[in-house]
N, C-alpha and C positions, 0 to 999 in steps of 0.2 A: 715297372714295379714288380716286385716281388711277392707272391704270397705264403706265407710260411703258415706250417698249420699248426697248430698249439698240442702241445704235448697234453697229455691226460694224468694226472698227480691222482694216486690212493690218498684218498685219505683212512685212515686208521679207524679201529673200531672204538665205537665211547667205550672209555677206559671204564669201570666197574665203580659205581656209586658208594659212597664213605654214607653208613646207616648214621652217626652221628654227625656228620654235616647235615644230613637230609633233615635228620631231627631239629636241628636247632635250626635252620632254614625255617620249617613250617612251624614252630613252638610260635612264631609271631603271629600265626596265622588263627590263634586262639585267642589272641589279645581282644577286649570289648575295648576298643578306640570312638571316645564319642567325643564330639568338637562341646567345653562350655561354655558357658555363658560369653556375652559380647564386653570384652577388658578393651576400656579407654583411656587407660594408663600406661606407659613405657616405663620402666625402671632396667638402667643400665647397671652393672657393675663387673668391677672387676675381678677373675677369681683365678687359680694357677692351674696348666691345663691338667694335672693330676685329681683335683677337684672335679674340675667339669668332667671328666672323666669317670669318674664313681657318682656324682650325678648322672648321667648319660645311662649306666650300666644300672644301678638303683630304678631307673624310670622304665627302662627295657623289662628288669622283672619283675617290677609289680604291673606293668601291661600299661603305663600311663605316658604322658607325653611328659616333657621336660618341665614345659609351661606348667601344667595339672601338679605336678609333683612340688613343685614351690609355691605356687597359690597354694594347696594345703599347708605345708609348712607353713607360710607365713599366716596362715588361718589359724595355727593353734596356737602359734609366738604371738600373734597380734589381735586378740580376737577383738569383736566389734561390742564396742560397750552399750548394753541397753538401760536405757534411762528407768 
């Protein structure tokens, strides 16, 4: 049997940090993300991924989750009728 010794690879130096990547990296890290209430309802639908899309991006900068962002929506489309 043969033993061969492994060669030793540089690795390179970390390349120089992008200030706007690093910014928008941490921008999330300002978000108040709170879990709400307990939802016992599923509602599926269908929508074109350009859509969910500008949802997704919509919920990112107002700091909310996807869920959050249409439960209000449909809170001011729907609201709850008091007798």
């Amino acid at each position: 049997m043969t033993t061969e010794r492994s060669k030793r690879i540089a690795i390179g130096a970390r390349p120089p940090a992008n200030p706007h990547a690093e910014a928008w990296v941490r921008q999330g890290d300002t978000c108040d993300l709170q879990k709400g209430d307990l939802y016992t309802a599923r509602l599926t639908l269908d929508i074109t991924p350009a859509m969910r899309a500008r949802i997704k991006v919509s919920a990112f900068t107002q700091c909310v989750t996807v869920a959050d962002l249409l439960r209000a929506l449909l809170d001011r489309e729907f609201p709850e009728k008091t007798p």
